[in-house]
N, C-alpha and C positions, 0 to 999 in steps of 0.2 A: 458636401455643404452647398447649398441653395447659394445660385449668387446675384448682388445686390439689384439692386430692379437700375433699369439705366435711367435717366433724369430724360424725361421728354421736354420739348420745345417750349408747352406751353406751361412745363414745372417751373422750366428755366427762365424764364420770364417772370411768374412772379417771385421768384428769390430777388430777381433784379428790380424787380418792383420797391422790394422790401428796401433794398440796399439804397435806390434812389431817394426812395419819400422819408427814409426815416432812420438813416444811415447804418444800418443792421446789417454785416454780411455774412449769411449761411455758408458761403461756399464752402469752406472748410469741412464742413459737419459730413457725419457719414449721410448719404443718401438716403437711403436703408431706414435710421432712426426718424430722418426729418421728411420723407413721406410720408409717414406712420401717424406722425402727430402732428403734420398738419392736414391730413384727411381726418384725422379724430377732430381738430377743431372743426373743422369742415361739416362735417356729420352735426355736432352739436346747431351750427345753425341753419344746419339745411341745406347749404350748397353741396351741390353736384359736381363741378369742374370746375378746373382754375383759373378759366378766365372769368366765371361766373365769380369769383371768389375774388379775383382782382376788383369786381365792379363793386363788389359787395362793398369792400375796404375802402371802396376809394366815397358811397355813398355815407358808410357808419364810420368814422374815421374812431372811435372809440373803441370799436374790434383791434387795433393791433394789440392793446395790452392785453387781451385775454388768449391773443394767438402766442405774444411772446412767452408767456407766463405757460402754454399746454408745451410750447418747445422746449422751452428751459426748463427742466424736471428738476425742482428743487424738493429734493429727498434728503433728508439728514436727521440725524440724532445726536445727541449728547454718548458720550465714549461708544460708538459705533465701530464696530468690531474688539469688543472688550480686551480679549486676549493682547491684541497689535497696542492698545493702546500702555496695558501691561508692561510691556518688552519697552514700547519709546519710555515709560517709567521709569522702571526699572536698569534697563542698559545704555538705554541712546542720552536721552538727560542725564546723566551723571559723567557721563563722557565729556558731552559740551562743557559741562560746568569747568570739570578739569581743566579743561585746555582755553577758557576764559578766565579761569582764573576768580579771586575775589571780588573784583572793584572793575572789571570792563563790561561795556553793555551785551545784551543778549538781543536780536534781530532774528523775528520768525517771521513767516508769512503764508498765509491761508490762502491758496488761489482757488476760487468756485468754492465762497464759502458758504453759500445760499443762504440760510434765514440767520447764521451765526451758532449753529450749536458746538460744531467744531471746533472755532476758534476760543471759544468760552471754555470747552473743556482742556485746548492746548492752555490757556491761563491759570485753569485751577493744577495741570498735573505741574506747571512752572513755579506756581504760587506755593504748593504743597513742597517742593523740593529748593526755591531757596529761601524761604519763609517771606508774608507778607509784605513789610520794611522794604527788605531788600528786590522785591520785585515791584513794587510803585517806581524807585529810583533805577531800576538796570532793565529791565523789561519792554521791548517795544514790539509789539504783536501787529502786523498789517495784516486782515480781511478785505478779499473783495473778491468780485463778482461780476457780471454781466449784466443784470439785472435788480433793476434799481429798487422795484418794489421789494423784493427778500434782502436788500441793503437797507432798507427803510426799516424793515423789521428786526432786522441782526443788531442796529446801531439804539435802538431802547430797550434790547437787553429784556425784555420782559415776555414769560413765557406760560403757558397754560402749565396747570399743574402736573397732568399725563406725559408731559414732554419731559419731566424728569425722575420718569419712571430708572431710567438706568445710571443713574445719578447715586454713586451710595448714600444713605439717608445721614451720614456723618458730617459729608463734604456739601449737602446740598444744604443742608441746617448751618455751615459754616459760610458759605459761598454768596446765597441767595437769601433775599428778604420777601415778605410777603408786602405785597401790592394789590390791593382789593381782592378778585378771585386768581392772581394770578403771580407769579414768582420772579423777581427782578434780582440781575449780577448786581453786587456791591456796587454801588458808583467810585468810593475810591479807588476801586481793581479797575472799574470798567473804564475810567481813564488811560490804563494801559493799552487799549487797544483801538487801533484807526482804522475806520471801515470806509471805502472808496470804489469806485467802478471802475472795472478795469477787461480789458479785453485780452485774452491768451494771443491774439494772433495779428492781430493791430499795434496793441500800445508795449512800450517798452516795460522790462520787467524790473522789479525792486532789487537792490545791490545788498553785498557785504551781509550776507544769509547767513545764520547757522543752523537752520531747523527749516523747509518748505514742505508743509502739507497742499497736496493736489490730487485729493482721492476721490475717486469714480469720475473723473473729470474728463481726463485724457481719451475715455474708453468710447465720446462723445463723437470725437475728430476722426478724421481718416488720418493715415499710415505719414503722409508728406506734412499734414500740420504736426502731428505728433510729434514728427524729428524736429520742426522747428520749435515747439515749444519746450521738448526737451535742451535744448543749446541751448536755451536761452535759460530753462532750470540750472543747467551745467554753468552757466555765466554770473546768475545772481548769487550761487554760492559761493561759501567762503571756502578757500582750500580743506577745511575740516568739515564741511556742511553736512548735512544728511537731507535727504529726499527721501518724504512718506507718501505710500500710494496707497489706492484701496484694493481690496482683495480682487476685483477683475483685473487687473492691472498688472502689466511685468515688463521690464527692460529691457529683454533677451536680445535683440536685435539692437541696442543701444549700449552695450557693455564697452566701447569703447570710454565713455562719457562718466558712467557711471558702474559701479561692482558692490554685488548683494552683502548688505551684511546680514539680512535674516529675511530669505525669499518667503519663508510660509507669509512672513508678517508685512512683505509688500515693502522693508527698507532698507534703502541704501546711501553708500556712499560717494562723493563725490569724487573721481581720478585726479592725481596731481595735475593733468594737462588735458589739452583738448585737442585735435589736428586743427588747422587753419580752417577748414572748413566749417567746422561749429563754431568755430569764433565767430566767423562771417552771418553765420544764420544765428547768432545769437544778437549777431548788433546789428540786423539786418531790421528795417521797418516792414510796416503791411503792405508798406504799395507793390512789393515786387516788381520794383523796377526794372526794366529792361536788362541794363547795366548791371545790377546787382544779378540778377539771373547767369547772365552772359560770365561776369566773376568764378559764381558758385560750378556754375559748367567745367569749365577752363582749370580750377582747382580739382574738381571730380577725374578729368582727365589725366592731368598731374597724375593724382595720384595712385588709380587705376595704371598706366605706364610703370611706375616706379616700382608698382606692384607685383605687375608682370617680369620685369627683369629677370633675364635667363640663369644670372649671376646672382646669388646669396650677399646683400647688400645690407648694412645700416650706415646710421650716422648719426652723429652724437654734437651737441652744442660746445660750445668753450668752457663752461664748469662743468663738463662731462655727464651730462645726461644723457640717457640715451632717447633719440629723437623720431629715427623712424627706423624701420626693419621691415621688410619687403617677404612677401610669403615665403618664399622660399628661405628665407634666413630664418624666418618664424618658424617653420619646421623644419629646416635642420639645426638650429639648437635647442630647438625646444622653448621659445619667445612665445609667450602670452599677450595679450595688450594689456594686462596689468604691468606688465612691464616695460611698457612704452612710458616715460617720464622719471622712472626710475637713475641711480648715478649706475654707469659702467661700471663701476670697481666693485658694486654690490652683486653682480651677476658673474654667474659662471664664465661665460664670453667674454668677460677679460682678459682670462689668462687660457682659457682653452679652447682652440685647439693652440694660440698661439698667445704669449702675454702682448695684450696689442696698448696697453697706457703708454709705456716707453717709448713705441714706435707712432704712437700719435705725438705725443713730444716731440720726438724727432722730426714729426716731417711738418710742426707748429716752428721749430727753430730753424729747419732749413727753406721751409714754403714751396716746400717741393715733393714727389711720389716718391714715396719708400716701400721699396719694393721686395714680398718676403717669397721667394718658389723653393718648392718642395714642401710645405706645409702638410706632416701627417696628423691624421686627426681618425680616430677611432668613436663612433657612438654609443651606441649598449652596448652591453657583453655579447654576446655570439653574431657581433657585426663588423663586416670587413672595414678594413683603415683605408682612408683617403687622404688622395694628395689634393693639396688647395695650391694656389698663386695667389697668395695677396696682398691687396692691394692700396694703401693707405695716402690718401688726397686729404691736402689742406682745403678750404674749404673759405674762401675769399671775399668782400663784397666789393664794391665798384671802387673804394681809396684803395684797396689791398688790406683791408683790417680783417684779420682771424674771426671768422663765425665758426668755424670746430671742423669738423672734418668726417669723410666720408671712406668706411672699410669695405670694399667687396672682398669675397672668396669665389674663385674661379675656379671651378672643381676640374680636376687633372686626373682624376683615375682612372679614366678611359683611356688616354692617352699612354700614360705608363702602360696598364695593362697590352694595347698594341704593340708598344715599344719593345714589351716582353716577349708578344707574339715574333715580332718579326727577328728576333734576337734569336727563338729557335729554331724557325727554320722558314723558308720563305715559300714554301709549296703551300704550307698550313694558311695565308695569308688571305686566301680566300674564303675555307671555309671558317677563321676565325670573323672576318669581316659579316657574312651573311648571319652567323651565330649571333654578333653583337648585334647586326641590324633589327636581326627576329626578339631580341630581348629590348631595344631600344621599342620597337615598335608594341610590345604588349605592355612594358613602364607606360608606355600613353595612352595605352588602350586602358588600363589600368585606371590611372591617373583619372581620364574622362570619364570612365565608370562612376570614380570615388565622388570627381564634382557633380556630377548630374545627381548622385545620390545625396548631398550634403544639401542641394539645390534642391531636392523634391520633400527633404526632412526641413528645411525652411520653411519652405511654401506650407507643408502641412503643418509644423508648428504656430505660425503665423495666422493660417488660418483658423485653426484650434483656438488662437488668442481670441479671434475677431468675433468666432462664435462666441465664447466666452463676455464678451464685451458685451455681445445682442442679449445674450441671458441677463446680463446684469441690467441692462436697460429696462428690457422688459418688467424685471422685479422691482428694480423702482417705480417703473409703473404701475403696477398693479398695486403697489406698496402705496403710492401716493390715490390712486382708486379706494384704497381701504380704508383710507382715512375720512376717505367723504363718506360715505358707509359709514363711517364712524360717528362720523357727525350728524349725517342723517338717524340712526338708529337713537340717538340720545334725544331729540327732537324728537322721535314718537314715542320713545318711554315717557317723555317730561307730558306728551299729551296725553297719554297712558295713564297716568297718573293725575293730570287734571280732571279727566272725564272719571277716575273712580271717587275722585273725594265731591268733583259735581252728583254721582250715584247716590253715596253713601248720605250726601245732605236731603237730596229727594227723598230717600227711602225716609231719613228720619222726619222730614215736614210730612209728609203721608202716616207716617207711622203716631204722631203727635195730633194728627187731625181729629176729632171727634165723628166728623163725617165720615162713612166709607167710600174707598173711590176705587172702580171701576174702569180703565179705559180699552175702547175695544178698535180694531182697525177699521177698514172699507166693507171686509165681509164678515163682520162681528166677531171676530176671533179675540180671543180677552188677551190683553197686552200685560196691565199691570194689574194687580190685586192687592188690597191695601191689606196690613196687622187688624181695621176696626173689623174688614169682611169675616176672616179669620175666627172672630171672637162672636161673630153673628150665627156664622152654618159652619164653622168646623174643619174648611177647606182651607189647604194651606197655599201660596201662590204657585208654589212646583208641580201642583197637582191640577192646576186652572189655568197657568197661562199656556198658550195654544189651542183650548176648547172653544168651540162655537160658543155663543154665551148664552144660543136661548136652545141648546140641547143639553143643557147644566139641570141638572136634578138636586135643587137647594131646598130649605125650606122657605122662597121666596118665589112664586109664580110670574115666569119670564114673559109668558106667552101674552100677556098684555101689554108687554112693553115689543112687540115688533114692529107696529104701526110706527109711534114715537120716534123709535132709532132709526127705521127707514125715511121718515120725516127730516129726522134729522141731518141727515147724508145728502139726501136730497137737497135742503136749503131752503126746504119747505116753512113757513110759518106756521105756526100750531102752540098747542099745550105741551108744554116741556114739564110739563107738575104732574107726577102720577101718585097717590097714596093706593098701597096696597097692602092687604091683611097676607101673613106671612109666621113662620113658625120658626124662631131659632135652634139652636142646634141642641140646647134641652128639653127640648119639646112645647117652649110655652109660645103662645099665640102673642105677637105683638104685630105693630103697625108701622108701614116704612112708607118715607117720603121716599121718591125717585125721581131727580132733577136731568135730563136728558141737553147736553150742552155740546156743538161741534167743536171738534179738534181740525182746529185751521191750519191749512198748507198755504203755498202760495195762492193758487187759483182758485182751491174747493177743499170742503171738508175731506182729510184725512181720514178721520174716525170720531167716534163722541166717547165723548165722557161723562159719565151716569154717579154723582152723586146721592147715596141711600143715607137720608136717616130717620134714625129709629125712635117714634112718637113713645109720648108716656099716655099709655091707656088708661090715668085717672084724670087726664087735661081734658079729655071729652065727655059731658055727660052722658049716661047711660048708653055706654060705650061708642064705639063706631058706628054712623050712620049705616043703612043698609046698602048706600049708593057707594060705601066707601068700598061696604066688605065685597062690591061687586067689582071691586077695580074700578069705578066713576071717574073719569079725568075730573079735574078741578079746574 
């Protein structure tokens, strides 16, 4: 995988720029996306580098909305990933509902809801499953966003017609109303929902959740905003919540927090409990204070130590939940972190290898270490039994009041097995010694193998994620490129379409003219040919336009009109009146006016336009003069 381009000095400056003039802060954002598109904005007006680009902004101060607006990729659709939104239909709604019950309110919240299609469609799938009525009175839907303009638009609800292409035509006939050319949410539904600015990484998040959608959002930020905005996801739900992402998007490195109810479909559920440390980063503010840094460290440390412990460790609160469990306890019982918040008495580990509820009592009533040796404990089948010591500690605060209590297991099976060694013979003692040494030391050789590999299957999952994230990017961009495309193409069809009904009107004012018209370019090559020509010699226009006009073999002698039309290009003054004797296309001899008139450009004739028409040869007595039938100019 290609890795991300490093931020230069003079990048980093203007991010700071951004953050000073107009309190904006990128840092969060992956590098990677936000060089991307702010060299595209860049590109669009011509600057080169970014200090040129800083001067630019600080000269047009009207450039930042169009820089925020190419950063902020507001891509969205109405039910956007159909399937997913299916599944929240169908399983995750009907769940909530359960566990709200009748008559208590419902709390969602749309984080980066950009122009509002989402959070419209979270109201129609709510509105559709407790019926209208009861979702004006129980329903409070929170959008928001970053950016103010695509909040400007999400809060009138009113929408071009193509944007509810994915809209089944039942729910959109039920939902929306027509609004001149374009389609508006009910205003009594659209009450239900309150659209406001809101910052992932700065401003605190909205409480007491049962539903937060924040899809393709996340995939925006690097790795360290992402944990903190997940904690703080983890903080505004309700212990029953669910969190919906979008298809780039996964947890996997956050499963403490939260656990997949349907990974295809991006959602999940919220864990009964959180460690301290997500607390902290959930109620932690933007400024990253010193202090609050120095905290989150200090807890990191914690519980890295605790973690390490040589000894197989938990410990459990005073209504016996179980609160932490140390890796080596996680895998020798077999401890998941869904298991972390869970009651002891629900778990295996209460009663095996030893029943430890009675001996936490015990040592809750004496406030003292109760102490169990000899603890055998057997794991799967064809696995040898171990001896434990364990070790059960009340668990006290600063008056002496019970906060619960803490079990290690200190494994002993090395020790017996010695003890057995030296029990048969004491010559053996040696080579049993270097025997355990040589097995102690490949268990760690072992051991270090297995981490390095669980560490390089991280790193490349993770990675995998982040490219995943760039592809998703990318396609919204290109996705939100199509749309201008889009746009642009319908603006040349509409002109398309002006200029054929401007044709079709020409054709018919020429085609109604009594006169015949003729216009030819700069080197007389014939442009148009009118229906009267047609009816004169026989020639239809498909067959004349693009011919020279005086290498035309008609029954109309061109070769007097050269003078005329080169006159006329020129800008010459002269006789533009020719009568010429001429033969139509049944053979009879009649007599044609030829009116020779330039076709004005800006500066100079274009080309002329030769109006022919056709005398009645009883208007002259005894027939045409002889000057006429010589082609005589008038």
């Amino acid at each position: 995988m290609k890795p991300a381009p490093a931020p230069t000095t003079e990048f980093t400056r203007l991010i700071d720029y951004l953050k000073q003039s107009r309190g904006f802060d990128f840092s969060a954002y992956k590098i990677s996306t936000l060089m991307r598109r702010i060299q595209k904005r860049m590109r669009d007006v011509g600057v080169q580098t970014y200090p040129d680009y800083i001067d630019y902004l600080e000269v047009h101060p009207d450039e930042f909305q169009p820089l925020f607006d190419t950063v902020l990729i507001n891509v969205t659709e109405f039910f956007r990933d159909a399937p997913s939104w299916k599944f929240l239909a169908d399983e995750i709604v009907p769940r909530i509902l359960a566990e709200k019950g009748p008559d208590r309110p419902i709390r969602a919240w749309s984080a980066g809801c950009a122009s509002g299609e989402e959070a419209y469609t979270l109201a129609i799938v709510l509105a559709e499953a407790l019926g209208e009525e009861a979702f004006r009175q129980r329903v409070k839907i929170y959008a928001t966003d970053a950016d103010e303009d695509a909040l400007a638009t999400a809060r009138q609800g009113c929408f071009e017609a193509h944007k509810l292409a994915n809209v089944p035509p039942e729910l959109a006939a039920k939902y929306f109303e027509p609004s001149g050319s374009r389609q508006a949410f009910r205003g009594e539904l659209r009450r239900g929902l309150i659209f406001g600015r809101h910052d992932l990484i700065q401003d605190a998040s909205i409480s007491r959740l049962d539903l937060l959608l924040c899809r393709n959002t996340l995939m925006y930020f690097n790795a360290e905003a992402q944990e903190r905005i997940l904690a703080r996801f983890h903080f505004a739900l309700s212990s029953t919540g669910y969190l919906f992402l979008g298809k780039a998007e996964t947890l996997l490195t956050h499963s403490n927090s939260f656990r997949p109810v349907e990974l295809r479909h991006r959602i999940f559920a919220r864990t009964p409990s959180s460690n301290l440390r997500d607390r902290l980063l959930a109620l932690s503010g933007g400024s990253n204070s010193s202090d609050g840094q120095a905290d989150l460290r200090h807890l990191r440390v914690r519980e890295a130590a605790f973690d390490a412990g040589p000894a197989a460790q938990i410990a459990v609160d005073r209504r016996g939940f179980l609160v932490l469990a140390n890796e080596r306890a996680r895998r020798l019982f077999g401890l998941t972190e869904s298991d972390i918040g869970r009651l002891l008495q629900d778990l295996e580990l209460s009663y095996r290898p030893v029943e430890l509820r009675s001996h936490i009592e015990q040592a809750y009533a004496g406030r003292g270490v109760v102490q169990l040796p000899g603890v055998e404990w057997r794991g799967g089948p064809g696995e040898a039994s171990r001896q434990f010591e364990v070790l059960v500690l009340p668990l006290l605060d600063a008056k002496g009041g019970l906060l619960g209590a803490s079990v290690s297991f200190t494994d002993l099976t090395q020790a017996h097995q010695l003890r057995a060694e030296l029990e048969k013979t004491h010559q053996e003692l040696e080579t049993a010694y270097e025997e355990l040494q040589s097995a102690n030391e490949e268990l760690e050789t072992t051991n270090e193998e297995l981490q390095s590999t669980v560490e390089e299957l991280e790193t490349t999952n993770e990675e995998l994620q982040s490219a995943n994230e760039e592809l998703e990017t990318m396609n919204e961009e290109l996705q939100s490129t199509n749309d201008e495309l889009r746009v642009i193409n319908d603006q040349v069809e509409q002109r398309s379409e002006d200029l054929d009904r401007v044709n079709t009107y020409f054709r018919s004012v020429l085609a109604s003219v009594r006169t015949a018209v003729v216009v030819l370019d700069q080197d007389l090559v014939v442009q148009v040919w009118s229906q009267r020509l047609r009816d004169l010699w026989g020639l239809t226009e498909d067959e004349v336009v693009g011919c020279p006009f005086l290498d035309l073999d008609i029954g109309l002698p061109v070769a007097p009109l050269a003078a005329p039309l080169r006159d006329c290009l020129a800008g010459r003054d002269g006789t533009d009146e020719v009568v010429l004797d001429a033969v139509n296309r049944r053979g009879r001899p009649v007599q044609c006016r030829v009116r020779c008139t330039p076709l004005q450009g800006d500066r100079q004739a274009e080309g002329v336009i030769l109006l022919i028409e056709e005398l009645e040869m009883h208007s002259m007595p005894g027939g045409a003069p002889e000057g006429l039938r010589d082609g005589e100019l008038h």
